[in-house]
N, C-alpha and C positions, 0 to 999 in steps of 0.2 A: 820744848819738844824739837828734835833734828826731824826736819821735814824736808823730803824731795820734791820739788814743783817742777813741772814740765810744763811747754807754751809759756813759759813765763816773761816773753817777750808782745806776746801778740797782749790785745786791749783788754780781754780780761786775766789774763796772768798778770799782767803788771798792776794792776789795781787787788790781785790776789797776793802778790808779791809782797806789796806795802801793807797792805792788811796784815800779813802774817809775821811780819816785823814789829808792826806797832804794836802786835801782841804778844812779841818777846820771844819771838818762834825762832830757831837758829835755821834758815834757809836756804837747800840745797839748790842756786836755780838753774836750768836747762831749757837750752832752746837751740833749733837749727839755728838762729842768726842772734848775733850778739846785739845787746842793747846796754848800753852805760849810764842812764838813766835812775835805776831801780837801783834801792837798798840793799842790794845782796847781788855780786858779782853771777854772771852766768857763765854757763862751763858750755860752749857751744857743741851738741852731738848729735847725732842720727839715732833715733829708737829703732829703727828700722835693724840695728846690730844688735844684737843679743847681748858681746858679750860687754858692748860698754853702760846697757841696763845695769849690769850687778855691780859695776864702777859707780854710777851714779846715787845707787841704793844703799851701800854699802855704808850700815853706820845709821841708817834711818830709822827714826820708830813709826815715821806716815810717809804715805804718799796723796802728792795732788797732782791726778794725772788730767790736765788737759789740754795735751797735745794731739789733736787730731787735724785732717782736713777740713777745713771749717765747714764748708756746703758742697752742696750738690753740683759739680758739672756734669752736662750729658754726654758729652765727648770724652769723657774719661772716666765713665763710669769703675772697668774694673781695675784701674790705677788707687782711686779713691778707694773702693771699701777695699781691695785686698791691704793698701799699705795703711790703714785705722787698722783692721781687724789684726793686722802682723804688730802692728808697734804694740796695743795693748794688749796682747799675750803676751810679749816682751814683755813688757813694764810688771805685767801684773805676774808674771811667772819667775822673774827677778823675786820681786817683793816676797813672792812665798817661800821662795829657797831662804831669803837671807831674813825669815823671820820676822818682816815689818807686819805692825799692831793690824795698821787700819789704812786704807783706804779711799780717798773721795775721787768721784771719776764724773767729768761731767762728760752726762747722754745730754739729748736735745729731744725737746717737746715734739720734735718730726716724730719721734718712735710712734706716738699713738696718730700721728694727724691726717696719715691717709694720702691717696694722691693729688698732685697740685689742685686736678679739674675737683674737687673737692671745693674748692672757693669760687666756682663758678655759679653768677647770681640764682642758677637755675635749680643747683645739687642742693638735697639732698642731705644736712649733718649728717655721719655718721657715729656720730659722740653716743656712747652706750649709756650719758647720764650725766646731768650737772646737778652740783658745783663739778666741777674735775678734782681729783687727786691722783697721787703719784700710784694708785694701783688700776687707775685705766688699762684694762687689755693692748697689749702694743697692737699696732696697724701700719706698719712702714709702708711710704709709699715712694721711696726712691733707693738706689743703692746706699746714701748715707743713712740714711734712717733707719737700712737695713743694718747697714754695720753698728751703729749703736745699741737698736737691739739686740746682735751676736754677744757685742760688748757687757752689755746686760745680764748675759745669762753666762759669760763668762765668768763675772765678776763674783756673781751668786755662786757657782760652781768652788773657786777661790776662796769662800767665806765658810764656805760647807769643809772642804777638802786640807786648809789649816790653819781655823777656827780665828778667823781675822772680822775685824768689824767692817762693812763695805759697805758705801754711798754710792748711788746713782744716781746724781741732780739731773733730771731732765731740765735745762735752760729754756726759757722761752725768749721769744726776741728779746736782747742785750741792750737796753739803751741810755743816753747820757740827760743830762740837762736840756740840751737844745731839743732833743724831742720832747721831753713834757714839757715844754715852752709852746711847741707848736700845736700837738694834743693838747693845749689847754686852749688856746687861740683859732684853732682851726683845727676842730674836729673831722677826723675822718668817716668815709661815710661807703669806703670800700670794703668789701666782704674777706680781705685779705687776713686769713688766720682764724675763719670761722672753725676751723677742726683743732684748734689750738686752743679754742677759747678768748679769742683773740686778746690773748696773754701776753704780757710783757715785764720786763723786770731789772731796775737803776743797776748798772755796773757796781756800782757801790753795797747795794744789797747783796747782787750775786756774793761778791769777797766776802762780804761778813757772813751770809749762811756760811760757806768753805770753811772758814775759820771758827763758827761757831757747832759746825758739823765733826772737826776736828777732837774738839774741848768735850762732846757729849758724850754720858759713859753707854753708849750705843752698841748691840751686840746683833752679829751678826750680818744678813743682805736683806738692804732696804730701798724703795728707790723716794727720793723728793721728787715731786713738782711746785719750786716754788713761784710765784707772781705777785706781782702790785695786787692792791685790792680791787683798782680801777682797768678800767678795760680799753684795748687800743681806740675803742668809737667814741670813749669820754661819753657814754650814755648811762644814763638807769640800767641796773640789772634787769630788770623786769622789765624795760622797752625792750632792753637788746635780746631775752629769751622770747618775747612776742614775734622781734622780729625776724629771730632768726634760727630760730631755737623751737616751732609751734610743737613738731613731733619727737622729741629728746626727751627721753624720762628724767623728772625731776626728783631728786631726797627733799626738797624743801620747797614749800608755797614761794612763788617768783616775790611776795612781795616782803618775803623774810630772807629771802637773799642778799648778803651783802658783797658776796662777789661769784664772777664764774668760777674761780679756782679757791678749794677749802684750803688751807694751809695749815688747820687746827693742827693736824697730826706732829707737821716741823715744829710749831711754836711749841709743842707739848714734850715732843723731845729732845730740842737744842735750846728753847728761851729764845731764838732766832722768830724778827717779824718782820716785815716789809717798812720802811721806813719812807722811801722815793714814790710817789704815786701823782703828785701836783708840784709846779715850779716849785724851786725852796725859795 
C-alpha cells in the first residue's frame, strides 16, 4: 500500500515510519524538518499550504496524519489550535478530492481529560465511567485538546461525505523503555493523568496499532483509545479505583478489572494488542 505519513520525523513518526516499511508499505514521508535517519527519504513541506497537500497525496491509497503541534503552550494558544485545526483540513480535504481509501489521524487522550486542575489531589474525576474506551464523551480542556476534538469531528464528517474508512487514535502519554524501567523501580504516586486514566502506551505499540489499523478491513469513523494494560502508578486496578476513582461509575466489579482502559474493541477489530507494559 502507498501510504503518506506526516510528522514522520518527530518520535513517533519515525518509529511509524519503520514500522510501516517493515511491513512492506511503500512510504510517502513528510515533515517540516528533514531527518536522514529513517527508511523512506522525507520530502520536507508545510501543511499549512493547501496546494502542496494534493502533491504529497497524490498517488496514495492512506494517509497517516500526525503532524500536529505536539502540546499545549499558554502563550500561544491561538497559534497552536488555528494552525492543527488549518493543516488537517489540509490534509484531510486533499485526501478526499484525490480519492485516498483510509485514513489514521492521531487525536490525544487530552480530548476527554478535562482541565489541568483536574489532577489536582483535591478534584474531583470527572471520568463518566471505567474501564475508558475510545467513545468517552470529549471534554477538552485546553486549546489543543480542543483542536483535536474539532479534528474529530472533521474527520468523521470526511468519512460520512466520501465514504473513506477514518481512525482517531486518541494517544495517551508516549513512552520508551527508560520509562517502564523507572515505573517498575519507582512507582509513581502523583495524581498526574487521573482524567486519562493514568494511561500510557510503548512507542512501539503506538506504530504497530497505525500499521495494524491501516491492514483492518475497517468501514467508516471510529475513534481508538489505545493503553498498556498497566497503569502510570504500577498499582492494582482495584487499589487505584479505590483510590482515586471512589465516585466513577463502574461497567465491571474493581476486582474483575484488569485495566483502566478496555481495548477489547481495537483487539477485536485490527488483531492489534498491547505488547510494552513492564521492562523487556
Amino acid at each position: 500500500m502507498r501510504v503518506t505519513l506526516t510528522g514522520a520525523a518527530g518520535r513517533l513518526g519515525s518509529h511509524v515510519c519503520r514500522t510501516l516499511v517493515e511491513c512492506l508499505h511503500t512510504v510517502c514521508a513528510t515533515d517540516k524538518a528533514f531527518r536522514a535517519d529513517l527508511p523512506a527519504r522525507i520530502e520536507v513541506a508545510n501543511l499549512l499550504e493547501p496546494a502542496g497537500c494534493y502533491r504529497l497525496l497524490d498517488g496514495s491509497e492512506a494517509l497517516v496524519h500526525l503532524a500536529n503541534h505536539p502540546t499545549f503552550r499558554a502563550n500561544d494558544a491561538q497559534r497552536l489550535f488555528n494552525e492543527n485545526v488549518a493543516m488537517n483540513m489540509n490534509v484531510f480535504q486533499a485526501a478526499a478530492d484525490l480519492g485516498v481509501k483510509r485514513i489514521v489521524f492521531a487525536s490525544s487522550v487530552q480530548v476527554i481529560s478535562g482541565p489541568s486542575q483536574a489532577d489536582e489531589p483535591s478534584a474531583v474525576s470527572s471520568l463518566p465511567y471505567l474501564p475508558l474506551d475510545g467513545n468517552v464523551p470529549p471534554n477538552p480542556g485546553n486549546p489543543y485538546a480542543l483542536s483535536k476534538h474539532l479534528s474529530e469531528i472533521m474527520l468523521a464528517y470526511f468519512a460520512r461525505r466520501a465514504g473513506m474508512s477514518c481512525v482517531a487514535i486518541r494517544f495517551p502519554a508516549l513512552v520508551d523503555d527508560e520509562f517502564l524501567t523507572k515505573m517498575a523501580t519507582r512507582p509513581s504516586q502523583h495524581v498526574h493523568g487521573r482524567n486519562e486514566g493514568f494511561s500510557f502506551l510503548h512507542f512501539l505499540d503506538a506504530a504497530s496499532l497505525v500499521a495494524a489499523t491501516l491492514c483492518a478491513p475497517l468501514n467508516g469513523f471510529r475513534v481508538y483509545f489505545p493503553a498498556a494494560r498497566e497503569n502510570r502508578l504500577g498499582q492494582p486496578v482495584a487499589d487505584t479505583v479505590r483510590q482515586h476513582f471512589p465516585s466513577t461509575p463502574l461497567r465491571q466489579p474493581p476486582g474483575e478489572m484488569t485495566s483502566l482502559v478496555d481495548v477489547s474493541s481495537i483487539e477485536r477489530e485490527t488483531g492489534w494488542s498491547p505488547k510494552f507494559g513492564t521492562p523487556r
